[in-house]
C-alpha positions as a Markdown table, in Angstrom:
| # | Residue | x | y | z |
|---|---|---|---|---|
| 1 | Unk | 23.3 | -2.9 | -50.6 |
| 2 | Unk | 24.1 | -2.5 | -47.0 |
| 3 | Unk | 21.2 | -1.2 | -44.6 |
| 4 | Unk | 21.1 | 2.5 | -42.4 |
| 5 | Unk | 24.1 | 3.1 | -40.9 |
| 6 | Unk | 24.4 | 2.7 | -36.8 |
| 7 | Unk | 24.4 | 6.8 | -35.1 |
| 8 | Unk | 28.2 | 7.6 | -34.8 |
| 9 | Unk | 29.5 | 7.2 | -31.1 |
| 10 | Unk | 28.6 | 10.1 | -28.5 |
| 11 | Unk | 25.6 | 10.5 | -30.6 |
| 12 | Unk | 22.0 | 9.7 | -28.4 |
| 13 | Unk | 19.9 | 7.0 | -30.9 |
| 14 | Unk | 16.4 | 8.7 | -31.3 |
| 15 | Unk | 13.2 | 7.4 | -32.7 |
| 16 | Unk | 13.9 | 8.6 | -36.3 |
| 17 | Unk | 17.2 | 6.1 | -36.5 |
| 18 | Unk | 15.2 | 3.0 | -35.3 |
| 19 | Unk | 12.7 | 3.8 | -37.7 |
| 20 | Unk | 15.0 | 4.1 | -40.8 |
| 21 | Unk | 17.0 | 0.8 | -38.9 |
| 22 | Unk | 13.3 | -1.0 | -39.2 |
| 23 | Unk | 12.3 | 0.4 | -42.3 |
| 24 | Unk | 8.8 | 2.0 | -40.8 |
| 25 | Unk | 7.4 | 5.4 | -40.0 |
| 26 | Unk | 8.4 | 7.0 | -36.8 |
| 27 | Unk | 5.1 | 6.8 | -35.9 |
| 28 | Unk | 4.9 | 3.3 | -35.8 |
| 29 | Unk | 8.0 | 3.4 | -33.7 |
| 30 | Unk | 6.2 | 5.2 | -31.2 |
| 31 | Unk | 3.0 | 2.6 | -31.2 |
| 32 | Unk | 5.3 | -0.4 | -31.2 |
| 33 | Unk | 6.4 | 1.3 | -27.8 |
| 34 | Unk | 2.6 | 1.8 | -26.6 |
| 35 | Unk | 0.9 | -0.6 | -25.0 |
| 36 | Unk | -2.3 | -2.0 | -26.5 |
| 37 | Unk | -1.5 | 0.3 | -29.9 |
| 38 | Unk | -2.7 | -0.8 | -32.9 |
| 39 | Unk | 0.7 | -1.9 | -34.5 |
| 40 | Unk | 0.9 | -5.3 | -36.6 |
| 41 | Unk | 3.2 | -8.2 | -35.1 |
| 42 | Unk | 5.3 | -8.2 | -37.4 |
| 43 | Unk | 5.8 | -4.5 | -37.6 |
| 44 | Unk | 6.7 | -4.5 | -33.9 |
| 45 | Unk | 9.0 | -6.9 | -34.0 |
| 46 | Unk | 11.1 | -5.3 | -36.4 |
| 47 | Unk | 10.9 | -2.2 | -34.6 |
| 48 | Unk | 11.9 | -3.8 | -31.1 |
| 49 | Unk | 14.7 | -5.9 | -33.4 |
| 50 | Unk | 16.3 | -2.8 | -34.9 |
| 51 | Unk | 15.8 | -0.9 | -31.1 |
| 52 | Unk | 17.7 | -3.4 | -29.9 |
| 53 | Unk | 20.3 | -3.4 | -32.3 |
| 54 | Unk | 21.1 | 0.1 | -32.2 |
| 55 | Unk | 20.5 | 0.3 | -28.0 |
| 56 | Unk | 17.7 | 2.4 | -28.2 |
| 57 | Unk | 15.4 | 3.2 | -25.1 |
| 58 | Unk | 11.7 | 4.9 | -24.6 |
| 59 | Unk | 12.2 | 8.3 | -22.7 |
| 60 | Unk | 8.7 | 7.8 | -21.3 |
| 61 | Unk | 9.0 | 11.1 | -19.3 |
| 62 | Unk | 9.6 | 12.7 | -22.6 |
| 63 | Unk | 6.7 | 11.5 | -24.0 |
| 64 | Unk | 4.6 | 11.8 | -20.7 |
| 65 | Unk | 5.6 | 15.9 | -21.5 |
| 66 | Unk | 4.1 | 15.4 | -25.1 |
| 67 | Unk | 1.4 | 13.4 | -24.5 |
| 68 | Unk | 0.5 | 15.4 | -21.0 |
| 69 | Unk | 0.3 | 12.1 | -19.8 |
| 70 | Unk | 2.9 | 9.8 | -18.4 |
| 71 | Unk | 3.0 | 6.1 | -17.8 |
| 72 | Unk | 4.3 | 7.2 | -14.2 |
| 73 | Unk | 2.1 | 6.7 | -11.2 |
| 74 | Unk | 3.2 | 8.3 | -8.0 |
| 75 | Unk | 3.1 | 5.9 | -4.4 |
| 76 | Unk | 3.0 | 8.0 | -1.4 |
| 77 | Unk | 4.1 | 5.7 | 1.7 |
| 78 | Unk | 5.0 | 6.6 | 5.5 |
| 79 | Unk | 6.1 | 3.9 | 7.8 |
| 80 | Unk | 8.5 | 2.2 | 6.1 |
| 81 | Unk | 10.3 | 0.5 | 8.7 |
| 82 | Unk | 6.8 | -1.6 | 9.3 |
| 83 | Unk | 6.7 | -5.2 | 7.2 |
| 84 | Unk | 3.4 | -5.0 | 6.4 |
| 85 | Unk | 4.3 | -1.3 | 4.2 |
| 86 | Unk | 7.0 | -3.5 | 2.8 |
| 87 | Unk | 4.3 | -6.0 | 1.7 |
| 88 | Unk | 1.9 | -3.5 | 0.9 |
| 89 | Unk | 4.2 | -1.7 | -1.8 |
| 90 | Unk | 5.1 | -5.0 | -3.3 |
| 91 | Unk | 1.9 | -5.5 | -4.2 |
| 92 | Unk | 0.8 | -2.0 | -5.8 |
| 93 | Unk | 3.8 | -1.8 | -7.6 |
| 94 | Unk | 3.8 | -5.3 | -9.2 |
| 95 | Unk | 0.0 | -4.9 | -9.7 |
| 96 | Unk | 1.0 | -1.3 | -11.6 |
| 97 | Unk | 3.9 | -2.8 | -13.6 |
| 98 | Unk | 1.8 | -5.6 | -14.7 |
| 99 | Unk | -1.0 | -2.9 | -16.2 |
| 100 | Unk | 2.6 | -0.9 | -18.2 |
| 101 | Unk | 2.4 | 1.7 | -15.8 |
| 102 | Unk | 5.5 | 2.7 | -13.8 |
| 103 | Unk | 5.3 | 3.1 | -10.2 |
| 104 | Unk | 7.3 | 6.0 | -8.6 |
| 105 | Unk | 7.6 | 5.8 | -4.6 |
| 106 | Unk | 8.0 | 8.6 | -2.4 |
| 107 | Unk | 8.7 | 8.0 | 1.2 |
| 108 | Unk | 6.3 | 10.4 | 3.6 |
| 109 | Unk | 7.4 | 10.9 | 7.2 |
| 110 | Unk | 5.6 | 8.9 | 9.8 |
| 111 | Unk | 3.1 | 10.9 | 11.1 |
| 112 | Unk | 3.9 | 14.3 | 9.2 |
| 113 | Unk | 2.3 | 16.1 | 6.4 |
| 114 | Unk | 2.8 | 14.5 | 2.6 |
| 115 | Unk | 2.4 | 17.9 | 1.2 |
| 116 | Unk | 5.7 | 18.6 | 0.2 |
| 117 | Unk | 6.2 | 14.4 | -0.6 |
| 118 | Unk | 2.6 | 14.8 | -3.0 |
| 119 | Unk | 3.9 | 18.3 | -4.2 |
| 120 | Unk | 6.9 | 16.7 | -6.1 |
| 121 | Unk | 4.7 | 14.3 | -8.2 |
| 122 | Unk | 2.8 | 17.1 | -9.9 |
| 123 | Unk | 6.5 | 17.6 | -11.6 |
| 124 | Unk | 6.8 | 14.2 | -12.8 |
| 125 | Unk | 2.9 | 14.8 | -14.7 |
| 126 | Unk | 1.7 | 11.6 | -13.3 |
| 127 | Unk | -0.7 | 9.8 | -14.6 |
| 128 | Unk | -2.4 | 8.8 | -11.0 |
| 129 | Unk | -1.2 | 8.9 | -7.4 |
| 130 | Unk | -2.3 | 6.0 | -4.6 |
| 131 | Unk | -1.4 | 6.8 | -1.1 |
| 132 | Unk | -0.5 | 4.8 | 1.9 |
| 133 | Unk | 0.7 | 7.5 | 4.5 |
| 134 | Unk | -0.9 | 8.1 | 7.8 |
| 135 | Unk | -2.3 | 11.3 | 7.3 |
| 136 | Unk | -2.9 | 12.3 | 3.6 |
| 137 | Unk | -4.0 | 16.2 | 3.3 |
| 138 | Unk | -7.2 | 16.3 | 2.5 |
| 139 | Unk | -6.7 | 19.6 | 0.8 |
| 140 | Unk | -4.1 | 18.4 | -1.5 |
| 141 | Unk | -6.1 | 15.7 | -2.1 |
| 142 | Unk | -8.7 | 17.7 | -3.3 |
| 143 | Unk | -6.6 | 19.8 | -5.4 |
| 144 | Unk | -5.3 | 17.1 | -7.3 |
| 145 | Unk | -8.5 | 15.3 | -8.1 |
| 146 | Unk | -9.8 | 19.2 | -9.1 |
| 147 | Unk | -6.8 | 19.3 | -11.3 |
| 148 | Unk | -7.6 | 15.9 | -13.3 |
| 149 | Unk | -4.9 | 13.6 | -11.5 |
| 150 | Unk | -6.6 | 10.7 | -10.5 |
| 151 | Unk | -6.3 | 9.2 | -6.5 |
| 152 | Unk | -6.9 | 6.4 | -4.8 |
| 153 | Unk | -6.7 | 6.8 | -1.0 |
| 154 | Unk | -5.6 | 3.0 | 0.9 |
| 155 | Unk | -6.9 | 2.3 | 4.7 |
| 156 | Unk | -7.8 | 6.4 | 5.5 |
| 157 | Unk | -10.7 | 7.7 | 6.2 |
| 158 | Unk | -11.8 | 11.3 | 4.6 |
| 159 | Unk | -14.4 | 11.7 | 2.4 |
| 160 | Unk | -13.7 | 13.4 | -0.7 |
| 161 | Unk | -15.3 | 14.4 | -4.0 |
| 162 | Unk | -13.7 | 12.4 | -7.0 |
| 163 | Unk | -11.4 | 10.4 | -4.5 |
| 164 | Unk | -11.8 | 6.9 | -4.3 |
| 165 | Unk | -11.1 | 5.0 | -1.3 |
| 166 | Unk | -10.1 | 1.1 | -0.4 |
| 167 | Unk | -10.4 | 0.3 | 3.5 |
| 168 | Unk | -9.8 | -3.2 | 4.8 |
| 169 | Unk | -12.5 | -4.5 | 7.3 |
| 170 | Unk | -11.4 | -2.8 | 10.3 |
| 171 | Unk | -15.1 | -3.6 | 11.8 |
| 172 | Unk | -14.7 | -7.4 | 11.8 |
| 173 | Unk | -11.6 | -7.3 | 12.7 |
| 174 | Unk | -12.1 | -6.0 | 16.1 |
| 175 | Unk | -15.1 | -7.4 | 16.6 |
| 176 | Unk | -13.9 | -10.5 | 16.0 |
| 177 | Unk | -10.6 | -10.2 | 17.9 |
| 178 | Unk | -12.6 | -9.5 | 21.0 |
| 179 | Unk | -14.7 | -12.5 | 21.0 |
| 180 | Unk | -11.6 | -14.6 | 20.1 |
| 181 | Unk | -10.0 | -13.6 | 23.0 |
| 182 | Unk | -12.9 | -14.2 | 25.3 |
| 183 | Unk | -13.4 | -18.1 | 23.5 |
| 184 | Unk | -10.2 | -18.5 | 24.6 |
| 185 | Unk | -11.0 | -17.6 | 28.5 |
| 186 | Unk | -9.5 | -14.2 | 28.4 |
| 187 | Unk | -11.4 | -12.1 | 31.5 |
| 188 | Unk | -9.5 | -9.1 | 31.4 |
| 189 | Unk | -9.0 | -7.8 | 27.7 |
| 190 | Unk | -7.2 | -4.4 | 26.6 |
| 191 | Unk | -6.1 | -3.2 | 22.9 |
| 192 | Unk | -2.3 | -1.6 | 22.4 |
| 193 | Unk | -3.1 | 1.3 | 19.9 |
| 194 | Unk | -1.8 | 5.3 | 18.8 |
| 195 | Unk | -5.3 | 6.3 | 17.4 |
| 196 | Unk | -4.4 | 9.5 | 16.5 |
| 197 | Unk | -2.9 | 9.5 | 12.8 |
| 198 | Unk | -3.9 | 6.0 | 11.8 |
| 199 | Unk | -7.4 | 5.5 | 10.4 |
| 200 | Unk | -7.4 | 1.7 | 10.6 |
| 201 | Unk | -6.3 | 1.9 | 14.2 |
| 202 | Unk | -9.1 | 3.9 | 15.7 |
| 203 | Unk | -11.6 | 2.1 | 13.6 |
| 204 | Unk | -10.1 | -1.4 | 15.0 |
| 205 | Unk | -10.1 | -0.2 | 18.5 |
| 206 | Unk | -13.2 | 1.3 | 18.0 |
| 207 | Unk | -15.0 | -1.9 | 16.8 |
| 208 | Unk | -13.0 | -3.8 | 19.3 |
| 209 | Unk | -14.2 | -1.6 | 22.8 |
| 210 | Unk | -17.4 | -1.6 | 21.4 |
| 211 | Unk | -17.5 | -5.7 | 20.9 |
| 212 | Unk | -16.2 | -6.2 | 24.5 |
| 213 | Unk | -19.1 | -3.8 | 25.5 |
| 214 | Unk | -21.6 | -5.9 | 24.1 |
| 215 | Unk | -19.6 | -9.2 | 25.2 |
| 216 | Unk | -20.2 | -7.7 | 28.8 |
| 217 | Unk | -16.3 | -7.9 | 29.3 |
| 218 | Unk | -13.6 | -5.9 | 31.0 |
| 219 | Unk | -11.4 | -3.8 | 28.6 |
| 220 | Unk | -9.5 | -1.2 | 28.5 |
| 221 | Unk | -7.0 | 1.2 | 25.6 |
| 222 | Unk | -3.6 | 1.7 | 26.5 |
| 223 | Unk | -2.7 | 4.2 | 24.2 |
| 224 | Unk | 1.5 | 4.4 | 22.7 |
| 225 | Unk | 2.6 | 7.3 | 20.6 |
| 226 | Unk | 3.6 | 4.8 | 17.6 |
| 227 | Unk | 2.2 | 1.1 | 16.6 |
| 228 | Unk | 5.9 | -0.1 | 16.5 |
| 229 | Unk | 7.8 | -3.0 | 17.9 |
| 230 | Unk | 9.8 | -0.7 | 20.2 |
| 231 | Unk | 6.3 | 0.9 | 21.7 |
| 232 | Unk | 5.3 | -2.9 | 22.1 |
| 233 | Unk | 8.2 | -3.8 | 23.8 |
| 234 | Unk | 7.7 | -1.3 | 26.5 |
| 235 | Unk | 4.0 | -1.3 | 26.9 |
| 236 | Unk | 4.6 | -4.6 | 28.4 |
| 237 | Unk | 5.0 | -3.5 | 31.3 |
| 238 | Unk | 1.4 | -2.2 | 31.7 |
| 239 | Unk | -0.2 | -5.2 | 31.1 |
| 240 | Unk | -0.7 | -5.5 | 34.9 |
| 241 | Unk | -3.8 | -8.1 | 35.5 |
| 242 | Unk | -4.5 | -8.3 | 31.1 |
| 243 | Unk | -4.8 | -11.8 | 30.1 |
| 244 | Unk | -5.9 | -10.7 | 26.4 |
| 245 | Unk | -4.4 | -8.4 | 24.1 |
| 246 | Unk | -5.5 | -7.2 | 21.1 |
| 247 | Unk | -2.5 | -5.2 | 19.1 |
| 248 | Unk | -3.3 | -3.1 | 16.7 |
| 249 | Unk | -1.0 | -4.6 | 14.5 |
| 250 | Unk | 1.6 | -7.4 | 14.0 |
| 251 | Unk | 5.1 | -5.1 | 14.1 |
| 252 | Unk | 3.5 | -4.2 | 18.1 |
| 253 | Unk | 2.3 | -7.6 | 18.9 |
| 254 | Unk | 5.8 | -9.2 | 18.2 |
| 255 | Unk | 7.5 | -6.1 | 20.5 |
| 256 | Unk | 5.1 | -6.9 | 23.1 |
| 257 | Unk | 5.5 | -10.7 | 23.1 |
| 258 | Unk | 8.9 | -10.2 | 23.3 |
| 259 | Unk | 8.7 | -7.6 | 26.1 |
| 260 | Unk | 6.2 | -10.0 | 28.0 |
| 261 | Unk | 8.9 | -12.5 | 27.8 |
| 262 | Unk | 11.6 | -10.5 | 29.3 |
| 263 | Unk | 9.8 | -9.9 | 31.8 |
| 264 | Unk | 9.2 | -13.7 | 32.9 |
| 265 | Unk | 5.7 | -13.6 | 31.2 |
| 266 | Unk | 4.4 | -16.8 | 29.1 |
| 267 | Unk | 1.9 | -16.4 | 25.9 |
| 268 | Unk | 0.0 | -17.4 | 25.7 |
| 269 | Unk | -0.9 | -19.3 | 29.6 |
| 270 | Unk | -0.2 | -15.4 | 31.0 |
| 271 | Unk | -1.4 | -13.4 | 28.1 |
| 272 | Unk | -2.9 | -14.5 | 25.1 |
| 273 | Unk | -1.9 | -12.1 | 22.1 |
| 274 | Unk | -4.3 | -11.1 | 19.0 |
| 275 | Unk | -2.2 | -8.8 | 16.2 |
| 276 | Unk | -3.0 | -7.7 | 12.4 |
| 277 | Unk | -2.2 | -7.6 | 9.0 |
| 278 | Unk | 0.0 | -11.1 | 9.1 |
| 279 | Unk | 3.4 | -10.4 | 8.1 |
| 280 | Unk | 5.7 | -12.8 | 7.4 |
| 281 | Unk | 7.4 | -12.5 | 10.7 |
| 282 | Unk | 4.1 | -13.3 | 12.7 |
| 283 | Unk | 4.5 | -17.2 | 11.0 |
| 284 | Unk | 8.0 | -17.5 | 12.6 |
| 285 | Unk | 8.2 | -19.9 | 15.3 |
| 286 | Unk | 9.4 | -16.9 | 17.8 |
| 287 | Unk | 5.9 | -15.8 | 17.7 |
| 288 | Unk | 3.2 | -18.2 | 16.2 |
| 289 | Unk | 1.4 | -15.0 | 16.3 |
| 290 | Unk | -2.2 | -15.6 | 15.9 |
| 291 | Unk | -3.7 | -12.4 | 13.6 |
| 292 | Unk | -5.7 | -11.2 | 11.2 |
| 293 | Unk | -4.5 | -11.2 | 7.5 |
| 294 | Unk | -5.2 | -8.3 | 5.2 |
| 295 | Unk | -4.8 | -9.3 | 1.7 |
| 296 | Unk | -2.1 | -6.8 | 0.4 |
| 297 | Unk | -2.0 | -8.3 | -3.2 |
| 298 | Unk | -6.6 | -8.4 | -3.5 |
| 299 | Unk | -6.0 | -4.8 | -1.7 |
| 300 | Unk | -3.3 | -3.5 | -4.5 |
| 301 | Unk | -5.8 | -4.8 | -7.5 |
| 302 | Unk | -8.9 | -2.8 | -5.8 |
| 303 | Unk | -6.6 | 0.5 | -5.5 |
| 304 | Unk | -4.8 | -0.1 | -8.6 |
| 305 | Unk | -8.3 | -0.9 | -10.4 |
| 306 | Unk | -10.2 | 2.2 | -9.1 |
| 307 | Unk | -7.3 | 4.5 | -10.3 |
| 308 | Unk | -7.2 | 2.7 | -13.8 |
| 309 | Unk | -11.2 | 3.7 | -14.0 |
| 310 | Unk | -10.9 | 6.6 | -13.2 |
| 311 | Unk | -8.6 | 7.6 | -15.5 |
| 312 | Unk | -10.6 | 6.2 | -18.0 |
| 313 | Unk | -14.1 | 8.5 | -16.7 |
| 314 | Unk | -12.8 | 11.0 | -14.4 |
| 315 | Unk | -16.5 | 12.0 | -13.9 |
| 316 | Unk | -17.7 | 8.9 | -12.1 |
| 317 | Unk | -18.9 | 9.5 | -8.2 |
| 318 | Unk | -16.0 | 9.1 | -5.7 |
| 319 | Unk | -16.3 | 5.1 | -4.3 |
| 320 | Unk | -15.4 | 3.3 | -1.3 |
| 321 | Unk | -14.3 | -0.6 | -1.4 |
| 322 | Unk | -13.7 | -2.6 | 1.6 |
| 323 | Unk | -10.8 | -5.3 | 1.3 |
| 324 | Unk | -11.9 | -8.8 | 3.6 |
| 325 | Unk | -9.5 | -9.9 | 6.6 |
| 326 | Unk | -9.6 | -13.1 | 7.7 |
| 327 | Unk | -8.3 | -14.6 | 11.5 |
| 328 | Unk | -5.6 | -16.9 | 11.1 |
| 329 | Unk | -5.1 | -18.5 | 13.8 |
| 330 | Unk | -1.5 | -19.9 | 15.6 |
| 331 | Unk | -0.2 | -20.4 | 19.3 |
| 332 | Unk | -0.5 | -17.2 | 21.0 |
| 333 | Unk | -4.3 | -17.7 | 21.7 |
């Protein structure tokens, strides 16, 4: 006796045919599909067996709509065009995929409002939402931890009932890059920084004026509009009398190292050169940058751990996390 016959062509293969294919209840279709179900082995492997068979696949939005909630989690990210986001997203998104969840990334403009980006996930009924961009809304924020949708806020600073935060150590980081810089004979010290939508920036530049204070040290802020390559590039110019540098991040430090050497400078016997979050370009042997590393991957499982919780006790009190940097040093100091 031959077995169920395979859908005709044209036709979509649904649940119900892998479950006649596999012999089994629909229903256990649908937990040999779940993660962590309760579903015997050998149950699921004739269920994936006949799936295969007959080219079936889960509509997980589907059954995000029936369950009212989704494997889907939503990654809000501005800046782009910096490595260390590249990095960054690697890691949340492996880190999600590795817990069955299924990252969806939406792109904010640098240094605009994610309303309308954050907007556009409560279409998709997410299950969570983690956000990199400069400067979340803290309304929206709000709204959707009011309206059950878990969030984990990475690197920015509010405050806000229900929303969980993870913040690498800005405070050692500019503490520390000031007294590196003065080890190293530095007299004259100034940090490259925009302050204005970045969080981590003003807290580094913060941490570091206040460190050269105490130190007893010359220092300075020259303020740029972006912490980009091109704004390092062309800050160069104003380093007039610097001999140390802190950028307030790697994708600046390498524009202004090579906007110091365009203009005759050396690095680090002219200007030594402290940057942060060590990207993958700061080990090249055009900059031997020396920098601070933040952890993306230990960063990703705090975020992606905090969400996870929260979904599971949407009661518990917001929480704040801080991810460890560490000074790796190379030639530019």
């Amino acid at each position: 006796m031959s077995g169920p016959e395979k859908p005709s062509r044209g036709r979509k293969v649904t649940s119900f045919d892998v479950a006649r294919r596999a012999g089994v209840s629909r229903a256990a279709v649908s937990r040999a599909f779940t993660p962590n179900a309760s579903v015997s082995p050998e149950t699921r492997e004739k269920v994936v067996k006949a799936a295969k068979e007959l080219g079936y696949r889960v509509n997980y939005l589907a059954r995000g709509l029936t369950t009212r909630r989704s494997d889907f989690v939503g990654v809000v990210a501005a800046g782009m065009d910096n490595p260390f986001r590249a990095l960054q997203i690697e890691q949340i998104t492996k880190s999600l995929v590795r817990r069955n969840f299924r990252p969806i990334l939406l792109p904010a403009d640098q240094g605009e409002s994610a309303d309308h980006v954050m907007d556009q996930l409560l279409h998709y009924n997410v299950s969570g939402v983690l956000v990199t961009s400069d400067a979340p809304p803290t309304a929206l924020c709000a709204e959707f931890a009011a309206a059950g949708v878990p969030i984990v806020l990475i690197n920015k600073a509010d405050t806000i009932p229900s929303v969980d935060r993870v913040v690498s150590d800005t405070n050692a980081a500019g503490k520390l890059a000031a007294a590196t810089l003065v080890e190293a004979g530095a007299k004259q010290l100034a940090v490259v920084a925009a302050p204005g939508p970045s969080y981590t920036a003003r807290c580094r530049l913060q941490a570091f004026m206040g460190a050269c204070y105490a130190l007893d040290v010359e220092a300075r802020v020259i303020p740029v509009e972006h912490n980009s390559y091109r704004e390092g590039l062309a800050v160069a110019e104003a380093l007039k009398g610097v001999d140390g540098v802190f950028c307030i991040n790697d994708y600046m430090a390498c524009g202004l190292i090579d906007g110091l050497r365009r203009l005759g400078g050396k690095v680090p016997d002219d200007v030594r050169v402290i940057g942060h979050d060590d990207i993958p370009q700061a080990s090249w042997a055009a900059y031997e940058l020396t920098t601070f590393r933040q952890p993306c991957d230990v960063q990703a499982e705090q975020a992606v751990s905090l969400l996870i919780s929260r979904m599971d006790d949407p009661t518990t009190a917001e929480r704040f996390e801080v991810t460890p940097v560490s000074l790796v040093r190379r030639a530019t100091v």
